[in-house]
N, C-alpha and C positions, 0 to 999 in steps of 0.2 A: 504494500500500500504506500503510497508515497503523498503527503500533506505538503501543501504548499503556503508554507511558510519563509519568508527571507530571513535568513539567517545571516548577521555580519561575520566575512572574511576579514580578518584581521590582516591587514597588512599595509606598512608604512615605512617610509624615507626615512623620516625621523620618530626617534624613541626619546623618551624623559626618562629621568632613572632619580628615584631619591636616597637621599644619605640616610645612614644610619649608624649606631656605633657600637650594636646589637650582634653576637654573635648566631652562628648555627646551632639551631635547637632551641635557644633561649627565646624568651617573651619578648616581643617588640615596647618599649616605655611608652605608656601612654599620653608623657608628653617628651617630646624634643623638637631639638631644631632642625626640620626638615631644611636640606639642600638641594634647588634643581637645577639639573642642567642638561641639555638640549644635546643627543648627539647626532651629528651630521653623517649618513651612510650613502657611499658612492651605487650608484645604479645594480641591481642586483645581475648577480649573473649566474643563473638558475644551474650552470653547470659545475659551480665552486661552490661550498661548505661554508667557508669562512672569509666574511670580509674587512678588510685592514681598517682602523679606527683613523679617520680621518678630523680631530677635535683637538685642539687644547687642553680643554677642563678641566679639573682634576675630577674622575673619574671617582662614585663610590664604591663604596667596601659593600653594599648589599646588594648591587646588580652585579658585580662583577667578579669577586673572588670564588665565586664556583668557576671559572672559565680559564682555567689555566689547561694547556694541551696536556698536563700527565693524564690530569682526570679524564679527558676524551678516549686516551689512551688504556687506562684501566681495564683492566679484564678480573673475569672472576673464577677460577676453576676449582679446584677440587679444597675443600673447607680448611687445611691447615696455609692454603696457599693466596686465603683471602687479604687485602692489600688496606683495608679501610683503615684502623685505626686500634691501639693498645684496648687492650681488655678493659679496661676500669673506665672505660667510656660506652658500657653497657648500663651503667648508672645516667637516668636521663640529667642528673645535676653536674654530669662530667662534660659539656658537652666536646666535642672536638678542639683543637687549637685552630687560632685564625690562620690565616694563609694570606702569604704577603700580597698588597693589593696588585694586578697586572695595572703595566706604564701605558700612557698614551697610544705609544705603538707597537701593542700585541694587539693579538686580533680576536674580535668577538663572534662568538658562534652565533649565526643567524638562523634561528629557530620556523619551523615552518607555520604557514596558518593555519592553524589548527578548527578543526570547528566540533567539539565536545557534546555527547551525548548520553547520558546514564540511562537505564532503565533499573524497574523495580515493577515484582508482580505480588501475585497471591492468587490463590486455587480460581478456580473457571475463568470468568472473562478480565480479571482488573490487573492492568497494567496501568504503569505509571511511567511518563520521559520526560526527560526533564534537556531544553538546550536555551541557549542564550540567540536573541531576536538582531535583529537589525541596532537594534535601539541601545543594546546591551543590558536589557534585562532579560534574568532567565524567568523562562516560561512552561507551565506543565499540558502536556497534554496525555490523553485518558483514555482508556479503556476500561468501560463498567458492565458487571455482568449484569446489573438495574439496568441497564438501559440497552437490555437486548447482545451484548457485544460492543453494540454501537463505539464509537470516537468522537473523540470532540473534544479542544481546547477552553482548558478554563480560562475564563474570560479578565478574570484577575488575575496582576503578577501576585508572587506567591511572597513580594515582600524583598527580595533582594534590588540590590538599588547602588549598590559596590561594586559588583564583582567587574576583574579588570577582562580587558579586550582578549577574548578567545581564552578565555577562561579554564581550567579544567574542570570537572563536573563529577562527582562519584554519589552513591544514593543507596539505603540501606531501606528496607520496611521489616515491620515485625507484628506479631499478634494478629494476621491477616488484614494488613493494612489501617492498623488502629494507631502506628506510631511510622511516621518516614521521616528521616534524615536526609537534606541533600547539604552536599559539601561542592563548596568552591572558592576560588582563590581574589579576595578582594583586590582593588587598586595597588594597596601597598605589600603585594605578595605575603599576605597572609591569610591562614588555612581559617575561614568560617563555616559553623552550619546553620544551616534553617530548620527547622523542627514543625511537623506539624502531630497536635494528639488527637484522637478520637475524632476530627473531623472540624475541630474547634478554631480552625485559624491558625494561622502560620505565627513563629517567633523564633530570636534569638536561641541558640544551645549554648550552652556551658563553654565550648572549643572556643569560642572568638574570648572569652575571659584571657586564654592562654595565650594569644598573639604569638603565633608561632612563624616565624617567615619561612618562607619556601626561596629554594631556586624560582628564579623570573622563569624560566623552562619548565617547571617542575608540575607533571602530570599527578591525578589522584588515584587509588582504588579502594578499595572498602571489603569488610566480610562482616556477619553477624555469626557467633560462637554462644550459642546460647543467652548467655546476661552478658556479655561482650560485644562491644564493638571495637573494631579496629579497623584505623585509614591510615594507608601509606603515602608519602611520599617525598618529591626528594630535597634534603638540604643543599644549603648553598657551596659546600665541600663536594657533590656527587654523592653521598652518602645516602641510602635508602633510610628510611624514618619508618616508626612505628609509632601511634599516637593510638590509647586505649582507652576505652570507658566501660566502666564496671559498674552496673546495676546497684550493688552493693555500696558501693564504693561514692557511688555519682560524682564523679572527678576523673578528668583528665590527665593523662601522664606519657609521657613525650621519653622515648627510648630510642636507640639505635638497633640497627642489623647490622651484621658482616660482612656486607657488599656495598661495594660500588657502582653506580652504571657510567655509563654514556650519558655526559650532559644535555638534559630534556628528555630522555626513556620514557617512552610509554610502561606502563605498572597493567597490569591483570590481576586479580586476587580469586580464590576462590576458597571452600571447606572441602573438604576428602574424609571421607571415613578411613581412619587409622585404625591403630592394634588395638585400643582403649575408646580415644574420644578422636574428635574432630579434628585433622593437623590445614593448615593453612600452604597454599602454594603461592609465592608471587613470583611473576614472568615478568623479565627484564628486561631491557637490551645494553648488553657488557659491552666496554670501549673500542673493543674491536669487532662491532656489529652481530654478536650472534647473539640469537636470544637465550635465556639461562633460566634457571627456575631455584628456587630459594625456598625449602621448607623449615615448617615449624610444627615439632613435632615430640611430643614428651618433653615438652619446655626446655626444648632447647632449639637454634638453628642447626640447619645444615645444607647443604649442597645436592640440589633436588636430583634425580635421575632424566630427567627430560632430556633428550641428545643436544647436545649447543648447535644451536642453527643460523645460519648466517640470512644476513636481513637487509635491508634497506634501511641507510641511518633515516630514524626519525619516526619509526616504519610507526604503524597500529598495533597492538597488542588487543587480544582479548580472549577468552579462558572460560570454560562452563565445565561442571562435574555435574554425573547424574547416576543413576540405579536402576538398571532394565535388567534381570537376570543377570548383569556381573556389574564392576565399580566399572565407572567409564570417565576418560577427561578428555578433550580436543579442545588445540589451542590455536589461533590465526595468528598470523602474521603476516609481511608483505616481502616478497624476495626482493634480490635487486633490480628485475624488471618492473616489481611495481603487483604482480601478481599476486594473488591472496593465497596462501598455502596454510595447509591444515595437516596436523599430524595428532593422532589418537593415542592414548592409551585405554589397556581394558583389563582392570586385576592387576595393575600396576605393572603391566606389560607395554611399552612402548611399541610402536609401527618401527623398523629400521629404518624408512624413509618416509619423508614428510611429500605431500604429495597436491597439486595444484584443488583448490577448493572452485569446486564448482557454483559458486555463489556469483550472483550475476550485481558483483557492488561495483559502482567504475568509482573508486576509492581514489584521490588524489594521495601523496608522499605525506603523512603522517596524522593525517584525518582521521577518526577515532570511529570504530567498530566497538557496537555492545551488540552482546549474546546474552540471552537467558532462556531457563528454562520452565514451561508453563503446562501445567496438572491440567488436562483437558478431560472429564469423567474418569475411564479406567485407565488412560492413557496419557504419554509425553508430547508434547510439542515442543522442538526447537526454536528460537527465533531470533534473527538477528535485524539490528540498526542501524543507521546509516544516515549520514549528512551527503546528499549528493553532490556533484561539482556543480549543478546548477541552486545551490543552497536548499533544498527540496531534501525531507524527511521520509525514509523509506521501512519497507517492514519486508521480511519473507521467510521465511515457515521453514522446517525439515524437519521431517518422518528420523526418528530415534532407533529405530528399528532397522532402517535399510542407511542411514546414516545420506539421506538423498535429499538436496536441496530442489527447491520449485525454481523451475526454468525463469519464472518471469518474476519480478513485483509489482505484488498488487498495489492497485491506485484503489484509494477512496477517497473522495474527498470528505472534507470538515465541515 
């Protein structure tokens, strides 16, 4: 189904960048003295990665020390050989050391535009998307099993009025849609949510108390664990983040992982059933473009078995697990032509080869695929999302059983 919605393409000559004097992990102060300053970038040329700073200014410390070339260069392999950072920086009050600021003339990684879409469901027809409008407010639209199936965009924004240009977007529901979470990244690169209960109107969460800066690059993902939640993403160092909220608890708490990515990684998360409980997978893409997988699993990390697969920098990520007669996981990505590829696991048995995905998405270089999976009476539906290159909002279906995508997407309009 494809809604026709304009969605703003982020993309710009010039970028503003504000100062800060806040490290990685730590809460941004809720008062300082912002500093702006205006950087000037020479015409893009879509076949270079990286273009040379062309500015004076003196250049801040919170857009710009995640962008030093090692971290581009980081890779992550097998878990005694992970490169992030000393153990006693698993305490989130440890956070990382700064990292000396890059000079005028080193060069800044040019992030692509990105255009962000989460979804979130619950049993028969209700789904929930969440992306960001022309306008830069994000906006929900719906799926109700009240109203037949049917779609249709709520007519109110849902309250956010922040979030900065191309945003990234993650979203959690629970108690069959009686609590949703969306998460996005405001102006000043900091991780907020939105909270709605019982149906009651949208509000502030607890998370924006915490003022957490992100990478200007830095993508979201999310899982629910029972009375847990947790959203990844990435610090201004490259460094993968873990931020948790505990039922119990009701507080936020900001920890590190053992990896690295590629500055700007798209993130995937999802649950798995383990030997006991629930263990957590997150899909990366490591500095030298392959994608990797990172579990959590009897409280601890470790070095997922996924085969590292090489990618397209910047590429999409996205990851679904489910339960048809065996455990099952398939995960997307975009090769270096730009092709959407998929590789399966089944009983914790990998494909040996990842193999082209027959999903009919025309996916531009780093535009964001969500997959979910949706209880249809006695049976599964697959279903994947999509911002297409004409800014237009897509859906299409796959049979669980034959693992078989629908040749076309369906349109309906709103």
């Amino acid at each position: 189904m494809i809604f026709s919605f304009n969605i703003q393409n982020y993309s710009s000559s010039e970028l503003s960048f504000r100062s800060s004097d806040t490290d990685e992990g730590e809460a941004a102060p809720h008062t300082h003295n912002d500093s702006w300053g205006k950087l000037k970038l020479p015409p893009i040329d879509p076949t270079e990665n990286l273009l040379p700073i062309e500015a004076t200014e003196e250049f801040v410390e919170d857009a710009l020390d995640a962008f030093s070339s090692e971290d581009d260069l980081s890779s992550v392999g097998a878990a005694e050989e992970w490169p992030l950072c000393d153990q006693q920086e698993h305490d989130s009050q440890s956070p990382p050391p700064m990292k000396e600021v890059p000079k005028a003339n080193q060069v800044l990684p040019r992030f692509p535009a990105r255009k962000a879409i989460a979804v979130t469901n619950w049993p028969k027809w209700n789904v929930r998307a969440y992306f960001q409008d022309s306008f830069g407010y994000i906006r929900e639209v719906c799926q109700t099993d009240k109203n037949g199936g049917g779609w249709h965009i709520t007519p109110e924004y849902i309250g956010i009025e922040d979030a900065k240009s191309g945003t990234p977007l993650a979203v959690i529901s629970r108690g069959e849609g009686s609590e949703i979470r969306v998460f996005y990244v405001s102006t000043g690169d900091i991780i907020h949510e939105r909270r709605c209960f019982k149906g009651r109107g949208w509000f502030n969460g607890k998370l924006n108390e915490k003022r957490i800066l992100v990478s200007p690059g830095s993508q979201l993902a999310s899982v629910v664990l029972g009375q847990v939640i947790k959203i990844y993403y990435q610090a201004r160092n490259g460094a993968i983040r873990e931020c948790s909220y505990m039922d119990t608890e009701s507080t936020w708490k900001d920890q590190i992982t053992p990896v690295t990515a590629l500055s700007g990684s798209a993130l995937a998360a999802i649950t798995y059933p383990g030997k006991e409980d629930l263990v957590v997978h997150i899909y990366y893409q490591a500095g030298d473009l392959t994608v990797r997988d990172l579990v959590w699993e009897e409280s601890s990390w470790k070095a997922g078995e996924f085969p590292p697969s090489q990618a397209q920098r910047y590429t999409t990520l996205a990851a679904i697990s489910w339960e048809f007669d065996s455990k099952q996981i398939a995960v997307y990505w975009q090769s270096d032509s730009g092709a959407l590829q998929e590789l399966r696991s089944e009983d914790d048995e990998w494909d040996e080869y990842s193999e082209d995905c027959h999903i009919p998405v025309p996916l531009a270089g780093g535009e964001q695929l969500a997959v979910m999976r949706q209880k249809v009476g006695l049976g599964d539906v697959l279903r994947a999302y999509f911002v297409t290159s004409d800014d237009q909002i897509g859906e299409i279906s796959c049979n669980p059983m034959t693992m078989k995508w629908a040749s076309e997407i369906k349109k309906r309009p709103v």
